[in-house]
N, C-alpha and C positions, 0 to 999 in steps of 0.2 A: 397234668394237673396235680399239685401240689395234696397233702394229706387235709393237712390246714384248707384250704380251698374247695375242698372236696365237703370236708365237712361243713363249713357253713354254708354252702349251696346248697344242699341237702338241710341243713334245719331251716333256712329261709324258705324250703319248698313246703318243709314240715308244716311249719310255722304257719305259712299262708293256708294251706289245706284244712290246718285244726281251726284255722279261723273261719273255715266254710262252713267244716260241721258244725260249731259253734253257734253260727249266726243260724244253719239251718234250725239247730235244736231249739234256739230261744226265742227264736224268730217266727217261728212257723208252727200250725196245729198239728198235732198228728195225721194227719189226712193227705202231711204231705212229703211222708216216710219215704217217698219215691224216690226224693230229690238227696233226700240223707244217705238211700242205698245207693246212688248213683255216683255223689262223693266219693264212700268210701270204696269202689269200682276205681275211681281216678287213685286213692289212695294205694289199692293195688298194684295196678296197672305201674304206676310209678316204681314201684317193689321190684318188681319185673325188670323194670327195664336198666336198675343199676344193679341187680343179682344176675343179670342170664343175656344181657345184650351181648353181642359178638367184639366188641371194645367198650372200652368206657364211656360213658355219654356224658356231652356237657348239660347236666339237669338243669343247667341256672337258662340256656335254651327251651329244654324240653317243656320246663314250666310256663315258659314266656312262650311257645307254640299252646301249649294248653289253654293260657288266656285268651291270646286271640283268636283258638277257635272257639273255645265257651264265647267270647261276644260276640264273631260273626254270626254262629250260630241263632244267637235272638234277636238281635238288630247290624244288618250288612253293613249301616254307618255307624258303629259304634270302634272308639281306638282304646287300647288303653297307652298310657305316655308314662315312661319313667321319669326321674325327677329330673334328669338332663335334658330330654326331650319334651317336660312339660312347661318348663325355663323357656327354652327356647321357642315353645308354642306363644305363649305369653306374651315375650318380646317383642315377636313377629309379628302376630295376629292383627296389631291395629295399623302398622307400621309399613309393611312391604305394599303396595299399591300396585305392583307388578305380576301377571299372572298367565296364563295359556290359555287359559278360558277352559280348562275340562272339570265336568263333572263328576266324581267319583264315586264310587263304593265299595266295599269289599266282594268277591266272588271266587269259591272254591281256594281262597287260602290267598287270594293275588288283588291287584288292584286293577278294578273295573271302571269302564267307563259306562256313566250314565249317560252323556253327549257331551258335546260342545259348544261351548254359546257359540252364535253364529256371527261372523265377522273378527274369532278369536284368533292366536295362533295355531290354536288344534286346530280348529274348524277349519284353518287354512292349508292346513298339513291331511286333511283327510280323515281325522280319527271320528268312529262312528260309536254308536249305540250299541257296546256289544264287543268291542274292542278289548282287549289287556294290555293293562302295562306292566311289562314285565321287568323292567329297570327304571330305576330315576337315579342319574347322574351317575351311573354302573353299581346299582344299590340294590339288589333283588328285593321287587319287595312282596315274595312270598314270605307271610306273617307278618310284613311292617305294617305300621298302624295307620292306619287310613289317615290321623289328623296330621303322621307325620310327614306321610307320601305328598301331604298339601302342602305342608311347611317344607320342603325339599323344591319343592315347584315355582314358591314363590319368590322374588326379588325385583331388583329395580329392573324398569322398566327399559328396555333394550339389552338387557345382558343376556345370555344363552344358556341353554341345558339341553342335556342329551339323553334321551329316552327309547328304550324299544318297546318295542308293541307286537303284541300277537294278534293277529284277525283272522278269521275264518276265510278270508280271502288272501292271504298271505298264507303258504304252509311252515315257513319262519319267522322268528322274528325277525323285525325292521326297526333298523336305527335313525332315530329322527333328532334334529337338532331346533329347537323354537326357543325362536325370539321373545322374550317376554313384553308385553305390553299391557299397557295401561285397559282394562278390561269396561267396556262400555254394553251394555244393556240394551239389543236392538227394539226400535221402537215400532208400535201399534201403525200394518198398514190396511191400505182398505182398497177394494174395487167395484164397480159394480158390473156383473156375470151377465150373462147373455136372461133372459126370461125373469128381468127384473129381481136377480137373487145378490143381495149384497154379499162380498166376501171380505171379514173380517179376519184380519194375520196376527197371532201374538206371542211372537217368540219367548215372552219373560212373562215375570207377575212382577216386577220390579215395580219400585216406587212409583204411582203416579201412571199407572197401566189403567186404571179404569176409569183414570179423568181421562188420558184419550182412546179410551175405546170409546166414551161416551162421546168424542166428538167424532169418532171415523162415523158412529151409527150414527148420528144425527145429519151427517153432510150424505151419507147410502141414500136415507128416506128423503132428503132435499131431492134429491136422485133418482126417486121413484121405485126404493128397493119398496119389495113387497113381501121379502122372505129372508133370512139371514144365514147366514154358516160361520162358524166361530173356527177357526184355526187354530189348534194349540196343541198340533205336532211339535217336539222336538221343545217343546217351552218347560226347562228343568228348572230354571233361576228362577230365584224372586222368592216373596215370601207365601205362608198361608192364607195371611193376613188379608194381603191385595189379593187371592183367589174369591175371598169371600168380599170383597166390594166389586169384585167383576161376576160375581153370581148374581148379587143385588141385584145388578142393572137388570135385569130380567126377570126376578122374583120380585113378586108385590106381597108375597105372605109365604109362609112357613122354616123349615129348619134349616139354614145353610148349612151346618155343621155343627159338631160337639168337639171341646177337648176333653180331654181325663187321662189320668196316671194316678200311678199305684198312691201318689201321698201330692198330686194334685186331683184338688177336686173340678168337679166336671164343672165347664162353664161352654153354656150354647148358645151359638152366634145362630139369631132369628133375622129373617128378610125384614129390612124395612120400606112399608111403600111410598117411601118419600122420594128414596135412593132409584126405583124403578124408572127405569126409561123408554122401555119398548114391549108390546108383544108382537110381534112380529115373529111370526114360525121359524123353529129355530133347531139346527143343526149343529152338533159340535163333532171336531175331528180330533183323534187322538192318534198316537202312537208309544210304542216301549221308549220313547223321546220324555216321555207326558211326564211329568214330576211337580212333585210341591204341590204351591199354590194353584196351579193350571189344571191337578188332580182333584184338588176340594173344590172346584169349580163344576169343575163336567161330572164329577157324581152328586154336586147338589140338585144340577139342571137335571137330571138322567134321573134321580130318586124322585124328584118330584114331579116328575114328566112334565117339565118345561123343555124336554130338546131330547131328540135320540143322538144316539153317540155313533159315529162311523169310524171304522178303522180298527187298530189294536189295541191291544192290553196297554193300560199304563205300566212305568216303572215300579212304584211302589214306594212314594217318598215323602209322608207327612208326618212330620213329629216334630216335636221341644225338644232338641240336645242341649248337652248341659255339663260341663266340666264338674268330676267332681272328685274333689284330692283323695288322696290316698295317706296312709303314714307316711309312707317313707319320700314323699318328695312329691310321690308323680301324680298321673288324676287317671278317672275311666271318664272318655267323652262315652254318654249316655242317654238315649234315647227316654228321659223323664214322662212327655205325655206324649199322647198321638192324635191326631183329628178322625174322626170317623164321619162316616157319611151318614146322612138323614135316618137310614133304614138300619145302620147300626154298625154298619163294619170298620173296622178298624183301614184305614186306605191303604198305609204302609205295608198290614199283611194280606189284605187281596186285592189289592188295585183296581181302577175300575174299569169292570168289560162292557166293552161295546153293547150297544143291542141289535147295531148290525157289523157283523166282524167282516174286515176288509183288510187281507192281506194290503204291503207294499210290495210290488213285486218289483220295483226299479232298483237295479244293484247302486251297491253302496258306493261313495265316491272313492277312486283307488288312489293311494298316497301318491300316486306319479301324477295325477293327474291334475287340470290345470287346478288353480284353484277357487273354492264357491264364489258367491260375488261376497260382498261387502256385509251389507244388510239383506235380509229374505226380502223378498218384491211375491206380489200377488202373482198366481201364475199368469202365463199368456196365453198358453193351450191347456184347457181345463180338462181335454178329455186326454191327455197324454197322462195324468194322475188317475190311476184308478180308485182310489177313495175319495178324491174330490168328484169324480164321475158319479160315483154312487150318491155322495153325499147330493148332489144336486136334484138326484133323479128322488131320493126322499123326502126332501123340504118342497122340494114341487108337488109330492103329493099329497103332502099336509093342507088341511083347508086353511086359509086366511080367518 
């Protein structure tokens, strides 16, 4: 590394740093010195590591590890994109219709997966909840930015990429090659369960999810349901937005949810009882699948004790992201507001737990293996699912 390069890497790091404490000092009351000592901690630490490392470091690295871990560290979906790679986001973003269907976030430095829509090329390929990707197209992306690990993913619709992945069932990585296709949103299914219990499926909150949830429930009770169960394992896609018209159908009064952020102000989405469709005892399923909209859902029902919740922890995925530029070119995608639940918590930082927690104990599907169907289908052995078992044996014991 050149003298000349050395030093402007180092005042670009300067540079950025003075502008932390900066904003800390002008920015913030006293009350919040903490954040000011901790700055200048990173300011040291940096000291350190181009006076006393065992070679030289490239800082213009070191720095751009430091960002990425400051924003996973506060929000797992947050990237930040230099000016080349936020060009590039831009371009893309309305453009490529081409996709794998996985869900991401950041985890311990690497790119996570939240799930995969179901009928994706992930989902065909096996990749589960809990999964790493540990390459996109031989691209480590330990510290790549989440938005870019997306824009890497995407293109026309049949062209190929090749990914590894780490799984807890795998003790190496696996090198996987997917198809890209055209990415379609499984739809709202229904059946009705042995002791007249409807069972409602809803893998997404995607557009248009609670007009037909409101017809699955309407053709149950044609049917002689007398109890319901809402399925919304594994449902990461979709919006808030549709969580909170598919909470309606079942609230006739109180707080769906709240938004708010630091310089948005709060704005709360109240049940209306026009929108109501059923009371009908009602159960809802989760799992670390659970995300978005399908989360502001099952903690509206759960806070208002309109439905106990069976199964696992959600993922932890409801917020307003928001590109927002930078000088010199690039942007920080950023987590602006969040939704919280009725009783007040933010969703994204505690997710919502069960009030009865029911492990999954059927192993996860292994990349060899064949692959899932198409679309999710109702099950056909209810008791071979041990959280729909339970979940049955609770909405049974709910009075009518």
């Amino acid at each position: 590394m050149s003298n000349k390069l050395r030093t402007l890497i180092v005042t670009v790091s300067s540079i950025m740093v003075a502008a932390l404490l900066a904003g800390a000092m002008l920015g913030r009351s006293s009350s919040d010195d903490g954040a000011y000592r901790q700055l200048a901690v990173y300011t040291e630490v940096l000291g350190k590591i181009k006076s006393d490392y065992v070679e030289e470091p490239d800082l213009k690295s070191v720095t751009l590890g430091a960002l990425n871990g400051l924003l996973e560290s506060i929000d797992p979906f947050a990237s930040y994109l230099n000016a080349e790679q936020y060009k590039e986001y831009l371009k893309n973003r309305d453009t490529l219709k081409g996709g794998v269907g996985l869900v991401l976030s950041k985890r311990f430095g690497y790119v996570g997966v939240v799930d995969s829509i179901p009928g994706s090329p992930a989902a065909k390929a096996g990749l589960v909840t809990g999964d790493m990707v540990e390459t996109i197209r031989g691209i480590a992306t330990r510290d790549m930015p989440l938005a870019y690990a997306n824009i890497l993913l995407a293109g026309k619709a049949g062209t190929t990429i090749d990914v590894s992945v780490m799984a807890m069932r795998h003790p190496e990585p696996k090198k996987i090659t997917l198809t890209r296709a055209e990415i379609q949103y499984p739809k709202v299914s229904e059946k009705l369960l042995d002791g007249q219990v409807g069972y409602v499926l809803a893998p997404s909150m995607g557009e248009g999810t609670a007009a037909e949830m409101t017809a699955a429930i309407k053709s149950l009770e044609k049917q002689g349901a007398q109890r319901l169960i809402l399925d919304l394992r594994h449902s990461s896609t979709g919006t808030p937005e549709e969580g909170v018209q598919v909470a309606n159908l079942f609230l006739d009064k109180g707080l769906i949810t709240y938004l708010q952020g630091q310089k948005v102000a709060r704005k709360d989405f109240e049940a209306d009882p026009a929108k109501a469709i059923t009371k009908l005892p009602l159960v809802v399923l989760t799992n670390r699948g659970t995300a978005r909209g399908a989360e502001v859902a099952a903690a509206a029902l759960l806070d208002n004790k309109r439905a106990q919740v069976v199964g696992e922890r959600t993922y932890g995925d409801a917020s307003v992201r928001r590109p927002i530029p930078t000088d010199e070119g690039g942007a920080i995608i950023l987590s602006v507001a969040k939704y919280y639940s009725p009783s007040g918590k933010a969703i994204q930082d505690n997710y919502v737990t069960p009030s009865v927690a029911v492990n999954e104990t059927e192993p996860a599907a292994d990349m060899d293996e064949e692959a899932p169907p198409e679309t999710p289908q109702p099950p056909e052995k209810p008791g071979e699912d041990p959280v729909l078992k339970k979940a049955i044996e609770v909405v049974q014991a709910v009075k009518g």
